[in-house]
C-alpha positions in Angstrom: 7.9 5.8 -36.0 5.6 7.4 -33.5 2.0 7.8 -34.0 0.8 10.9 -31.4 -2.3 10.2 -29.4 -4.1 11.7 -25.9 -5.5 9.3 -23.6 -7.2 6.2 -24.7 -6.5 5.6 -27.6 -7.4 2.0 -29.3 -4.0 0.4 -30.0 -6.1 -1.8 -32.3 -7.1 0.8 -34.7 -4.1 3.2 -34.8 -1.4 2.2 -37.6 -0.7 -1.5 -37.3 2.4 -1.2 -39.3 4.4 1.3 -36.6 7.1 0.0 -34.4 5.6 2.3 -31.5 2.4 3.6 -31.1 2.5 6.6 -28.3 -1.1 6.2 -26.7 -0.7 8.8 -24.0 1.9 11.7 -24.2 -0.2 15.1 -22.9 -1.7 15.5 -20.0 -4.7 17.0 -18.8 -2.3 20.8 -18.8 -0.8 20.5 -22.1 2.7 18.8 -20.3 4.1 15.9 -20.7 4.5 14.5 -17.4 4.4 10.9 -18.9 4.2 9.1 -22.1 3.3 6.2 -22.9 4.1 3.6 -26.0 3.0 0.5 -26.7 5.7 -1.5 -29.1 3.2 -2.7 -31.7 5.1 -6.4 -31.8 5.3 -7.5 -28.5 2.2 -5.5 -27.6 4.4 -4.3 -23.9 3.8 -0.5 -22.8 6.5 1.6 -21.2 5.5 4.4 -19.5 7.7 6.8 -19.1 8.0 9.6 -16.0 8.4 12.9 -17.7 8.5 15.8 -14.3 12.0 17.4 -14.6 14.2 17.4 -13.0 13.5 14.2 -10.6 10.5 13.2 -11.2 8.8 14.3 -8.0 5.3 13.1 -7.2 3.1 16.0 -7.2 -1.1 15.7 -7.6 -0.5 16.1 -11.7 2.5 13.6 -12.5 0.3 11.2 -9.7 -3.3 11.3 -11.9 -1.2 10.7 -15.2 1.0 7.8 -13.8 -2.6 6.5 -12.5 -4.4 7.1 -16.4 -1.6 6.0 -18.4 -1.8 2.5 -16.4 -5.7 2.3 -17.0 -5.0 3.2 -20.4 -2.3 0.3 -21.3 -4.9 -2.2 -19.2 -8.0 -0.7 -21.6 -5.6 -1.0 -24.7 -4.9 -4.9 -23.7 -1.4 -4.5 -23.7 0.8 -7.2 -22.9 2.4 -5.7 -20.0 3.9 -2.6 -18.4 7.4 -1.2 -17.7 7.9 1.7 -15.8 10.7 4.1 -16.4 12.1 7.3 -16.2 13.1 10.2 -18.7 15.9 11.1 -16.2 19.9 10.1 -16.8 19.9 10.0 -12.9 16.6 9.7 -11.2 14.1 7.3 -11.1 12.0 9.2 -8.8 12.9 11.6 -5.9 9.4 10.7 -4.2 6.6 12.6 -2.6 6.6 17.1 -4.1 7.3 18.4 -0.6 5.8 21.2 -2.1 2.3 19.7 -2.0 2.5 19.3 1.7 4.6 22.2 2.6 2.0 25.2 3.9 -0.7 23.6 1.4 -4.4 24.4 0.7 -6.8 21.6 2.5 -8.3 20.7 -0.9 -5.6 20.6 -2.7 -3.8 18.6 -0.3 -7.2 15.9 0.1 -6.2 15.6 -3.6 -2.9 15.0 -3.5 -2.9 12.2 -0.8 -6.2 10.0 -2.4 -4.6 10.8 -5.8 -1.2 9.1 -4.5 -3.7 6.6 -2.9 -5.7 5.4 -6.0 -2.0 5.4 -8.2 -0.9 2.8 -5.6 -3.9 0.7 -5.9 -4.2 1.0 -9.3 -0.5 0.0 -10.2 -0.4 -2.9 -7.4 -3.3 -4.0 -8.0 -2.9 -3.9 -12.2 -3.7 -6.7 -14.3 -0.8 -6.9 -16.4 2.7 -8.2 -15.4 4.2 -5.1 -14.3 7.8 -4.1 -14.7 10.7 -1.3 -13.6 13.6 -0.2 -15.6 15.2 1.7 -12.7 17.6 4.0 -14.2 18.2 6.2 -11.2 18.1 7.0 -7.9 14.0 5.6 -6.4 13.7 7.2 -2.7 10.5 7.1 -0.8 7.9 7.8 -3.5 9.9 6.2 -6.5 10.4 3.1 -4.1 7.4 2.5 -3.6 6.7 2.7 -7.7 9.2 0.1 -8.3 8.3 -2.0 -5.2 4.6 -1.8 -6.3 5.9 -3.8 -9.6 6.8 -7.3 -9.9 10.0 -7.4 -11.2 12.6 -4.9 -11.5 15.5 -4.0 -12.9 18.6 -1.4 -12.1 21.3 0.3 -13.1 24.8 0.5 -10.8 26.0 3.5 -8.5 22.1 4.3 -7.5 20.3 3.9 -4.8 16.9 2.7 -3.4 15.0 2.4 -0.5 12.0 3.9 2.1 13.8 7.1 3.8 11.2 8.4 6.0 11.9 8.0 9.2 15.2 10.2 8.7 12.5 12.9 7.3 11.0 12.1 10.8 8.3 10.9 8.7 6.3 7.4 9.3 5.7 5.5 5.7 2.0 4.6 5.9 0.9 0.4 6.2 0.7 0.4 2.7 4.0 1.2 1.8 5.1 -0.9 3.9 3.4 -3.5 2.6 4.8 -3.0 -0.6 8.4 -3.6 0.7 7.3 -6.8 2.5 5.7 -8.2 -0.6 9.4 -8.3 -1.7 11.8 -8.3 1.2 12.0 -10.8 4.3 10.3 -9.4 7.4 13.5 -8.9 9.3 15.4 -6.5 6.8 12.2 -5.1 5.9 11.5 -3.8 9.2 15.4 -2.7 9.7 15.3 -1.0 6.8 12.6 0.9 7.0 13.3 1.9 11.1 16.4 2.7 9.9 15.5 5.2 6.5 17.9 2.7 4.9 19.0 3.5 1.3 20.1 0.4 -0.6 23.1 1.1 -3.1 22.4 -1.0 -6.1 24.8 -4.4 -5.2 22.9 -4.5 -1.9 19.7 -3.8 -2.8 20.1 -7.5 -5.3 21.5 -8.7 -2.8 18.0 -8.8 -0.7 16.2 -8.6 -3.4 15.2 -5.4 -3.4 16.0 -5.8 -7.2 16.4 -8.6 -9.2 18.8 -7.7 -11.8 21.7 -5.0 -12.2 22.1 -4.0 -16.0 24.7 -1.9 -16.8 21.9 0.9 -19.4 18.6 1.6 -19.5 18.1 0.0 -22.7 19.7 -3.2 -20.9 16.6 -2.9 -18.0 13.9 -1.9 -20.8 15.2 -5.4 -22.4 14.7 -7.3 -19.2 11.9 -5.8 -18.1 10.7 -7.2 -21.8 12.2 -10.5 -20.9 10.1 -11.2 -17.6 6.9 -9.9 -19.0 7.5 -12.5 -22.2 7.7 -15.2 -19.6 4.4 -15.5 -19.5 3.5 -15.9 -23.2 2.4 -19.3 -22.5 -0.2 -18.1 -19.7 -3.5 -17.6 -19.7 -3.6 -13.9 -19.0 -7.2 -13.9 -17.2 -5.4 -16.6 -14.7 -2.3 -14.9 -14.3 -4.1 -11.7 -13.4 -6.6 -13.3 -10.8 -3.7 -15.2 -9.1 -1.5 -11.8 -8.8 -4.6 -10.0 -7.8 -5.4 -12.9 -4.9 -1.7 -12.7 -3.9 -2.3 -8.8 -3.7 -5.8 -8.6 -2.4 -5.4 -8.1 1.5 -3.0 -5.0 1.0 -5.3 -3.7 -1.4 -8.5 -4.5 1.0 -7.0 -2.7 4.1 -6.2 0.3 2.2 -9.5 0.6 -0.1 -11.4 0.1 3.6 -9.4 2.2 5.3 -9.1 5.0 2.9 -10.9 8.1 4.8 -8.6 7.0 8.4 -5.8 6.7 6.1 -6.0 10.1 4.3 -7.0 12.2 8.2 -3.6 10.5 9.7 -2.0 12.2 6.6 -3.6 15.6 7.3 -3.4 15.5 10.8 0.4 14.5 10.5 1.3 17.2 7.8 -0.6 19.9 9.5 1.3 20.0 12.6 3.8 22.8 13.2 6.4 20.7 14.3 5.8 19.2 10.4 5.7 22.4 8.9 8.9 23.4 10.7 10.8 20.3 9.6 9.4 20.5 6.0 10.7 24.4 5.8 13.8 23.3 7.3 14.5 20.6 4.6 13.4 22.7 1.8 16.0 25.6 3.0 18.8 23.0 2.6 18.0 21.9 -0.8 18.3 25.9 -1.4 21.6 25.8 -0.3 22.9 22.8 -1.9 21.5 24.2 -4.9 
């Protein structure tokens, strides 16, 4: 049974007898771009990416990702999973549309919208989890890396592309790839745009388990978060947040020089030119 509800809602006084309580599932235009249940028994949201038809990280799917998680920390949940409503992709990354010939403020938005999301995921609380049931380039990398566990399904990739977009992934996100791979094959990869089929990507740990559904990650994802049943949660959050809090620092004091090397870097014509080139070939593939 689902119990409908816009952003935060109590979980404590909606319908204690429901398996699932759905605390966010509209945003802010009437779309659902993600939704959000909390399972009433183990008290673990799953927050789902809802942007047909990969998932791609424009300004409006970036503030509800960001909401839903302050809504499962307000609600006290138990813990997050993050997961997709695609059979195929996790997430396909960064809208090039919000960068391709954009309007300044709009664009201002985008970037310290995508900043904030980060923060607010890496730096969450709760024990954070993903069920990656697709493809997780760029963008939906970063999402997955930013959690503490995850879990994937086979024949899909993941990894940080940029530099083969002639793009340069920002400190931050790489910083969320060395918080779970050794230096060396971090910085391989990530010269390299390397994407990391499924096997390999366990075999680095990239990922720490390969399921063979998306109910088998969900499960898993349920599995790690239980682990710490027997913690104090108020200690288990300050110890993940001390682990977490010089990547965190540098970007919150670094925010304005962070977001000008963004608009400097996407307003050059030789950006433009490469952005319109890459968004021609998806045309044609299409």
């Amino acid at each position: 049974m689902y119990i409908l509800r816009t952003a935060r809602a109590s979980v404590s006084t909606i319908a204690p007898r429901a398996a699932w309580i759905s605390v966010r599932s509209v945003s802010s235009k009437d779309y659902q771009y993600t939704k959000l249940e909390v399972n009433d028994k183990t008290g673990i949201a799953t927050l789902t990416l809802n942007r047909p038809p990969v998932n791609s990280l424009n300004l409006e799917l970036l503030t509800d990702i960001r909401d839903s998680i302050k809504d499962a920390e307000s609600n006290k949940c138990k813990g997050l999973i993050l997961t997709s409503s695609s059979k195929s992709v996790f997430s396909a990354g960064l809208d090039i549309m919000e960068m391709y010939q954009p309007k300044e403020e709009r664009l201002k938005s985008f970037w310290t919208t995508l900043q904030s999301t980060w923060m607010t995921l890496y730096g969450s609380s709760l024990p954070t989890a993903a069920a990656i049931n697709g493809h997780a380039p760029a963008g939906g990398c970063l999402l997955a890396t930013s959690c503490e566990y995850r879990a994937m399904l086979p024949n899909f990739t993941i990894g940080l592309n940029e530099t083969l977009l002639g793009i340069v992934a920002p400190n931050w996100f790489m910083q969320s790839y060395l918080n779970v791979l050794p230096r060396r094959v971090a910085e391989l990869a990530l010269t390299q745009g390397k994407m990391f089929a499924t096997t390999e990507a366990k075999q680095v740990g990239l990922v720490d388990d390969i399921v063979n559904t998306k109910e088998e990650a969900i499960a898993k994802c349920d599995e790690f978060i239980a682990s710490f049943s027997k913690v104090n949660a108020f200690a288990r959050a300050m110890t993940k947040q001390k682990f977490r809090m010089n990547e965190l620092q540098e970007l919150e004091q670094n925010r304005e020089q962070d977001l000008q090397a963004f608009l400097f870097f996407v307003n050059q014509p030789s950006t433009q030119k490469g952005l319109g080139l890459y968004l021609e070939s998806l045309k044609k593939k299409s």
